[in-house]
N, C-alpha and C positions, 0 to 999 in steps of 0.2 A: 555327597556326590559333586564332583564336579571335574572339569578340563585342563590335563595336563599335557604340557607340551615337553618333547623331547630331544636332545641335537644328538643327531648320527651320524658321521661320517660314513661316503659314498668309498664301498671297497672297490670300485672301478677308480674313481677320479681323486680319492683321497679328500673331496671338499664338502663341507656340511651339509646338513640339508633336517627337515622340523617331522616328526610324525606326534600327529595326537592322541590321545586317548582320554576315556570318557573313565574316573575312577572314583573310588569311595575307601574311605578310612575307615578300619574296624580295628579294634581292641581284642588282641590275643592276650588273655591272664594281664602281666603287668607292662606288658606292651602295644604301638599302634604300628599296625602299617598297612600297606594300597594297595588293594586289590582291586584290578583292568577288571571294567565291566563290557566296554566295547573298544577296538580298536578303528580310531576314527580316519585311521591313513593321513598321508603324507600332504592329501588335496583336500583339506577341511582347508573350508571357505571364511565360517562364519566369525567376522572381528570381535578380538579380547574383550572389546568393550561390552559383548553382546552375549557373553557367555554363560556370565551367572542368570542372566535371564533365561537362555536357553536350557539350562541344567535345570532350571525350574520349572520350565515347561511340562521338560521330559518326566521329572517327578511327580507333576499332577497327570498326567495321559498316565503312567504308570499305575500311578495310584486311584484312575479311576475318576480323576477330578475334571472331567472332556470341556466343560466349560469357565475354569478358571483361566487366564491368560495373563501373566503379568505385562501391563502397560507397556513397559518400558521393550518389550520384546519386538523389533520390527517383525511386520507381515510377512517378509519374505523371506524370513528363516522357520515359520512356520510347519511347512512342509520337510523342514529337515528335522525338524522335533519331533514332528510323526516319525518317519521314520525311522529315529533312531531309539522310539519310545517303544516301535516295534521291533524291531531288531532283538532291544533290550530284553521285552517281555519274551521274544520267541528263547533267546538263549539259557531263560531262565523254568522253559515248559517243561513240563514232564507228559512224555508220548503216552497216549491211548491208543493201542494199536487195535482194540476190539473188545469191550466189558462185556460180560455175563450177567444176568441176571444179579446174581447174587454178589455179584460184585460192585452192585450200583454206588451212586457216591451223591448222596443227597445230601447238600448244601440248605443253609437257612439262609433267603438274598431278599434284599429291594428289588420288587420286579420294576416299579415306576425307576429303577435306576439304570433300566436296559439300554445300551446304546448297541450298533453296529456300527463296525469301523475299518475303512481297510479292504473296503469289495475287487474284487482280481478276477477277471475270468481265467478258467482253468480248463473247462470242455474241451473246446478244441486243443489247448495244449496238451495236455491227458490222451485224447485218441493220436494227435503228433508222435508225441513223446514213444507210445509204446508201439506205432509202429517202425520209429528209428531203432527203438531197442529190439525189437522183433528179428530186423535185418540184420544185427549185426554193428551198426553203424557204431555206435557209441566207441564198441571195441576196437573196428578198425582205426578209428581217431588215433585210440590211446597206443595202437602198434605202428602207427604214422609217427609218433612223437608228438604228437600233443600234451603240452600241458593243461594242470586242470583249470586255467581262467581259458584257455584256448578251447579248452573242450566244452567251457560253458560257452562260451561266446561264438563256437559253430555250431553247436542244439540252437542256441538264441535265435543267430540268424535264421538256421533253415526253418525252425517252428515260427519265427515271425515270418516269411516270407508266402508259408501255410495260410494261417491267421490272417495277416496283415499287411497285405503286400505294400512295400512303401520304400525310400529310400531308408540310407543308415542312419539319418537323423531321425525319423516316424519310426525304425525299430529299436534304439536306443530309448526313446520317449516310452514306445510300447513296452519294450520289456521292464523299465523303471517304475511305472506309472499305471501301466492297466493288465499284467497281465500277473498271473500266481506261477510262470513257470520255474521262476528260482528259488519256489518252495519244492516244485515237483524234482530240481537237480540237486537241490541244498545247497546251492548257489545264490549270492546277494547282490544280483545286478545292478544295485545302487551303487557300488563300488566299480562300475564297468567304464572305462574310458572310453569315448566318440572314437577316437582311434581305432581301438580296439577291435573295431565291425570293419574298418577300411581292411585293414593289416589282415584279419580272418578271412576274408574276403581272396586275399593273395595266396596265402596257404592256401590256402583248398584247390586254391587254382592250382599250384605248384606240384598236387597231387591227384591231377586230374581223373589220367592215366586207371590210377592206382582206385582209386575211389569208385569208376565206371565200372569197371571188371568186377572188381568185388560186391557191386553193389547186384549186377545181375546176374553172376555164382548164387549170390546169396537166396537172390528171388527166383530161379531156376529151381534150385534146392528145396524153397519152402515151398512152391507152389507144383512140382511135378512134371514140368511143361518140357517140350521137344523140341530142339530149334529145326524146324521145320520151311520156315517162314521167315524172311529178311522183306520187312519196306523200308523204302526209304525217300524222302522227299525234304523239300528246305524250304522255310520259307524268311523270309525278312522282317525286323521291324526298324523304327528311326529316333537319332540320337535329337534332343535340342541341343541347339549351340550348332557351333559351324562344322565339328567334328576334328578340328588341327590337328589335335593331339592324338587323333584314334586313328594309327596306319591300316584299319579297316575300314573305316568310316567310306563311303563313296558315295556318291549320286545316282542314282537306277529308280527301276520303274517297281516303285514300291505299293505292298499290296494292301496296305490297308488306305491308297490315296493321299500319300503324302508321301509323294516325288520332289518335296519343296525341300527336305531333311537329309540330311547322312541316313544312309543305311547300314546297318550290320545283317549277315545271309546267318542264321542257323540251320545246320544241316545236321537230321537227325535220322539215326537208324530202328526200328523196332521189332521185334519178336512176333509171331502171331498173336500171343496174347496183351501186346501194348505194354511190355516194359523197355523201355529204351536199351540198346548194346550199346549205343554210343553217341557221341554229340562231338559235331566241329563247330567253329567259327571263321567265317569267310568276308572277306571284304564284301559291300552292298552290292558292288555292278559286276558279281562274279556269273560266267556263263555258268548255269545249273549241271550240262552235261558233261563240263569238265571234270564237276567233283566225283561224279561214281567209284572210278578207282580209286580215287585215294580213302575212299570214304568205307569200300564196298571190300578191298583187298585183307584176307587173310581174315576175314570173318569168321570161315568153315575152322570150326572149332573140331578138339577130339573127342566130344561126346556121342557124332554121330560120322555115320563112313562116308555121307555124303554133303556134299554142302548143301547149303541150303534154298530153296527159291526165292530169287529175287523179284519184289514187285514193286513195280516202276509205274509213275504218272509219265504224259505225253511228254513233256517239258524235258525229259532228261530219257528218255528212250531213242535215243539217237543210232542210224546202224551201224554205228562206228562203237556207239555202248554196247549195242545188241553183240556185236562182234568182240569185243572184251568180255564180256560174261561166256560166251562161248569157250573162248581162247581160256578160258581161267576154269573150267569145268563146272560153274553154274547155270542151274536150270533159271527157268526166268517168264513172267508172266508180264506183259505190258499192255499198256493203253495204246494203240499203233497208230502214227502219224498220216497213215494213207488217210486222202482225198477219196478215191473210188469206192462208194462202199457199196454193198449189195446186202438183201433181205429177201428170203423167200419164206413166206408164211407157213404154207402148207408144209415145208421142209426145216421146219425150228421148232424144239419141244418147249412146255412150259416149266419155266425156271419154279414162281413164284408167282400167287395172287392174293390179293387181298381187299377187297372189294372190285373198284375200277379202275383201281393197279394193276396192274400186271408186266410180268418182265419172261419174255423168249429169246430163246438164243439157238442160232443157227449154226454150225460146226463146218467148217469147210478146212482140209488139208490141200494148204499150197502147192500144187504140185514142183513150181519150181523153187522153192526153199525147205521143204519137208515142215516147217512149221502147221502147227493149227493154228486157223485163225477162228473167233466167236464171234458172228456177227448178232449183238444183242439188239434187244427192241424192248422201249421201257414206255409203257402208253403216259406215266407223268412226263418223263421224259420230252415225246412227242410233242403233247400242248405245251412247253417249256419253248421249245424250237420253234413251233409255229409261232408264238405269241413273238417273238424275236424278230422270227423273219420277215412275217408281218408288219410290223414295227419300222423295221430300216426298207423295207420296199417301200413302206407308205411315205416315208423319209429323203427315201433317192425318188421318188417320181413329185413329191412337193419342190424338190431341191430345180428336177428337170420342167415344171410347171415354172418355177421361178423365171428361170431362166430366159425360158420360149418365151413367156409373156414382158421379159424385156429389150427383147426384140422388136418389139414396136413401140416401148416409151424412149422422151426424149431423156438424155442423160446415161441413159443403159449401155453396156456392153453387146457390139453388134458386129466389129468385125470376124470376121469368117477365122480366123487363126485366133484371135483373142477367147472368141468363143469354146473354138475346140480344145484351147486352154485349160477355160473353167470347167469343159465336161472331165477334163481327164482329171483334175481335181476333184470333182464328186464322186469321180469312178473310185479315187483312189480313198477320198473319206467316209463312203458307205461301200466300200470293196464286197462286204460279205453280201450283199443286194446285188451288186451292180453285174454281179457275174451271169448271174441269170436274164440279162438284158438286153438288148440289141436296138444300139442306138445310132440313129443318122441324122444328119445336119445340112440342110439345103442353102446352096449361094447361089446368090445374085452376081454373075461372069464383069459385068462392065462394072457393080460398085463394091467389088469386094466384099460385100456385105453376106452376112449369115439371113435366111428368111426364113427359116422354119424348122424345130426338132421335132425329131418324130421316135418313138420308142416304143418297144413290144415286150412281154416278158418273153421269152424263149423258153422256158423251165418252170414250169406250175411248183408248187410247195410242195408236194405230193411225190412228184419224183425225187427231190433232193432229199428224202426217204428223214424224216425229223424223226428225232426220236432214237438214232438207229444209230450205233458208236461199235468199232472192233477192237478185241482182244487178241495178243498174240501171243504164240509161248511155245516151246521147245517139250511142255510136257507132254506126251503124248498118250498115259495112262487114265488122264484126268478127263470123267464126262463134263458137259456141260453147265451141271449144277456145280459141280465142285470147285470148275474154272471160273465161274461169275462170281462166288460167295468169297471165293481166294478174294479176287479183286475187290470185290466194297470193304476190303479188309484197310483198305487204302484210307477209307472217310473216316477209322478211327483215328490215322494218323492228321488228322486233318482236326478232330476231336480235339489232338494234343495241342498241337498249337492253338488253339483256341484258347484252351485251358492256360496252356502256359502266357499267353498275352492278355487275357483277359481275369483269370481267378488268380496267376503267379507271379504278378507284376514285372513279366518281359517287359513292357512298353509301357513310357517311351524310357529312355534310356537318358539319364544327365551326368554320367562321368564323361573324361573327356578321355583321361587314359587309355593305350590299349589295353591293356591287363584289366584296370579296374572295369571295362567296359565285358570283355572276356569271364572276369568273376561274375561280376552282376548276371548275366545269361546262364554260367554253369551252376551257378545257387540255384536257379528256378528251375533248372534241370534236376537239380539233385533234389530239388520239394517234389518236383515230380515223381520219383523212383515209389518215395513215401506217399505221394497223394495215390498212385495207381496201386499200391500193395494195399489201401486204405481201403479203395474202390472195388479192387478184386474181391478183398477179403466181404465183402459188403453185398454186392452182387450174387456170389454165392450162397448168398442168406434171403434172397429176392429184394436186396434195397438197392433201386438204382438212380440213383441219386447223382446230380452233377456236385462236382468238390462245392461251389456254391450253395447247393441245397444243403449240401452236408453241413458247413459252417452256419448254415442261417437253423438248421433244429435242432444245432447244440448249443448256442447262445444264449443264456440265460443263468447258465451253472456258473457260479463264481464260488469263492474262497472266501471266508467275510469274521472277522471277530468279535464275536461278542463278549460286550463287559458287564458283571453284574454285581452291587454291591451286599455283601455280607454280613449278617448281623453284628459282628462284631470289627466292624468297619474297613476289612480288609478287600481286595477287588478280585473278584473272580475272571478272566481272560482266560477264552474259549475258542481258538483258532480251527476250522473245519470247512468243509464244503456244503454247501447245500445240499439240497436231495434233487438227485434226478426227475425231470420229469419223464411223463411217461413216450413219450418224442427220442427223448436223450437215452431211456435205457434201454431201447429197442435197441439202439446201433452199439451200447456198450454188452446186451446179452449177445450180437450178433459177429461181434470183434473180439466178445471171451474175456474182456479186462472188468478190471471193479467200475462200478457207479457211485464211487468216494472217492475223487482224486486226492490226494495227498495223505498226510494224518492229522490226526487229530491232537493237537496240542493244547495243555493247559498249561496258566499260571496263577497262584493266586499270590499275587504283593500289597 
């Protein structure tokens, strides 16, 4: 055995260039010649001088010898002699795809010669994998034009992005180094270029379009559902670096507290049942209620004769929206911006209770817009808004205490206009307080001076009705249960992005590119299609599990080979999965797939 090199000329450039390969000389009758045992590509690394060391490596891991090393071998080709010691052995396995009884195969071995070698998790890859293949996904790749290292290299990303959310360097590492899924595609990631995840990354984007539609045809289809229901909300996260290079990149008021960074706006649409129609990307300091139409237009598909209802947070419920959804023949459910709001107890039914929960809603038609309005009342709610209110009144009258009392030391602020300055300044930095207040400021005629504030609340807590938020909407069929339950339909969109910045690695963002910065966001979208087909499918079974919970009770299942030696000195190599535990084959009985991802390979050399 050993390493041969080869000169190719390039049929593009006409100029040379070296490929390796790993080969052995065998004697046919009264002739010799080379038979490729692995083809080591064009990017073998490891210098001539180092070879026949490494060739020797590979023949003791082969054969079984895990602790022989020859000296001369630097440490840091080590890991490529695994490697290729595996590769070797795999190409040489013969599949057990499931034995019988009586088809057993009892071996005589050195048990003291057991090692395990080669551990990979596969769980979570395994539940990834089959529900990409479930949707369709794989096939639309290969009707996109995908080749097959392209078509590894988008399963890669998106099941790393499931797994492991990380840049393309932590998924490149991942898929090389810890994970079994290029046994599950029959794909050898070790052969994958860093590029390779940039450049996938582009594709996918280029097919954006193509990929959205298809993805919830697919999920529609599998799962039975009505488009009934349109939310839609956006929310933001932020890039490191200055953002130059990203003509989305901006400065706004970002929601995770970091107004210090570039923003990018994702604007996402969803189904009732929380599979995404669609996904934009918007510059950071974009007005919210701009985007509806673009976002919102040509939605109303031909599965049903009506469109669909739109439900809106306050933020993008604008009457200039409200009036576009009209004008375009969609019904529509919102959080309504009015100030004025009213509760009557004895005239609102109970929605919902659940200890000292409870949630009522009052029904009132506008007379002068024909809309219904709900005016809800959520007793957590309530203590939410007192504890609030309470808070910034205790806040503007320490602020106005302040104040008065520097009225009479020396050093302080005491002219009459100066003063009435800083009041309008506190009015305007505890605004939500201040309005309930009614304050005056006494002067002194001959010193100009301010001598005393005096302030009252005008508005007890109790009036400004806490607790108490209205619904509006064009439906006019729907009772009051049905228009409040419509609406918390919103908090699962709120669910999403959570999920997507916290378990799909949105945030934060370090391309600088537009595009690249635009793929990075539409990958964690498209783990999502998969994470919530995951979550349905799951849910349906009573497991409800966040994607988190889910990867943390499948962790543990890896891929792993053991070697053992033979009586007759030859090495038995044993490549398989573990056995589920019983955590793990609850959600593999519950999702219909096997509890052995891959197969089972032997080799004995």
């Amino acid at each position: 055995m050993y390493v041969r090199r080869t000169t190719i000329k390039s049929r593009q450039t006409g100029e040379p260039y070296y490929t390796y390969r790993l080969v052995e000389s065998i004697r046919e009758g009264k002739q010799v010649r080379q038979r490729t045992l692995l083809n080591l590509g064009r990017h073998f690394e490891v210098p001539r001088e180092q070879w026949g060391a490494l060739v020797q490596r590979i023949e003791h891991l082969v054969g079984g010898q895990q602790d022989l090393m020859p000296a001369y071998l630097d440490t840091q080709w080590e890991e490529a002699a695994q490697r290729y010691a595996a590769q070797l052995i795999r190409s040489r396995a013969s599949v057990d795809e499931g034995r019988s009884c009586e088809a057993a195969d009892y071996q005589t071995v050195d048990v003291d010669s057991l090692e395990l070698l080669r551990p990979r998790s596969v769980a979570i890859e395994h539940v990834a994998l089959e529900a990409l293949r479930e949707v369709g996904l794989d096939a639309k790749l290969v009707a996109l034009g995908f080749n097959g290292p392209q078509q590894a290299a988008a399963i890669g990303t998106l099941v790393a992005r499931m797994a492991a959310p990380g840049s393309e360097l932590a998924t490149y590492h991942w898929l090389q180094q810890h994970s079994a899924l290029g046994e599950l595609i029959d794909y050898d990631f070790s052969g994958l270029e860093l590029k390779a995840l940039y450049r996938i990354s582009d594709q996918l984007l280029r097919h954006k379009a193509a990929l959205e539609g298809f993805l919830y045809e697919q999920e529609r289809t599998l799962f039975d559902f009505e488009e009934v229901i349109t939310l839609y909300d956006l929310t933001n996260t932020y890039c490191e670096g200055t953002g130059r290079g990203n003509a989305n990149a901006a400065l706004g008021k970002s929601k995770e507290k970091r107004s210090d960074c570039p923003l990018v706006t994702l604007a996402l649409v969803l189904d009732a049942s929380g599979f995404p129609k669609r996904s934009e990307i918007f510059a950071g300091n974009v007005s919210e209620p701009k985007t509806l139409s673009r976002m919102i237009d040509k939605l109303a598909s031909g599965h049903t004769d009506m469109a669909p209802t739109v439900v809106l947070d306050a933020g993008i419920a604008t009457e200039q929206n409200i009036a576009w959804l009209v004008e375009n023949g969609y019904r529509y459910l919102v959080v309504s911006r009015k100030r004025q709001r009213q509760f009557d107890p004895d005239a609102a039914v109970l929605i919902t209770q659940d200890g000292e929960l409870s949630i009522r809603a009052q029904r009132v038609v506008n007379a002068d817009t024909g809309e219904v309005e709900l005016y809800c009342h959520s007793s957590e709610r309530e203590k939410k808004d007192r504890g609030i209110a309470e808070l910034f009144a205790k806040r503007f009258e320490a602020a106005l205490e302040k104040l008065a009392a520097g009225l009479h030391k020396k050093g302080s602020v005491k002219r009459y206009e100066k003063v009435l300055e800083r009041l309008g300044r506190l009015r305007e930095k505890y605004s939500r307080a201040a309005q309930y207040y009614e304050v005056s400021v006494e002067q002194d005629a001959s010193s100009g001076k301010a001598t005393a504030i005096h302030w009252q609340r005008t508005t007890p807590i109790a009036e400004t009705l806490p607790g108490v938020y209205c619904l509006r909407t064009n439906e006019q069929d729907w009772d009051e249960a049905t228009l409040w339950r419509t609406y918390t339909m919103l908090t699962d969109l709120e669910a999403v992005f959570r999920c997507l910045k916290s378990e799909l690695g949105l945030r934060p963002i370090f391309h600088r590119k537009t595009d690249r910065v635009s793929g990075h966001l539409f990958i964690s979208v498209l783990a999502y299609h998969l994470v919530h087909t995951i979550r349905f499918q799951l849910k349906a079974a009573g497991i409800h599990l966040s994607w988190e919970g889910i990867r943390r009770e499948l962790a543990g299942q890896d891929r792993v080979t053991v070697t053992l030696k033979r009586a007759d000195g030859k090495t038995v190599h044993i490549r398989k999965a573990t056995r589920a535990e019983p955590r793990q084959q609850v959600i593999y009985d519950a999702l219909g797939i096997s509890d052995r991802p891959g197969r089972t390979e032997k080799t004995i050399a």
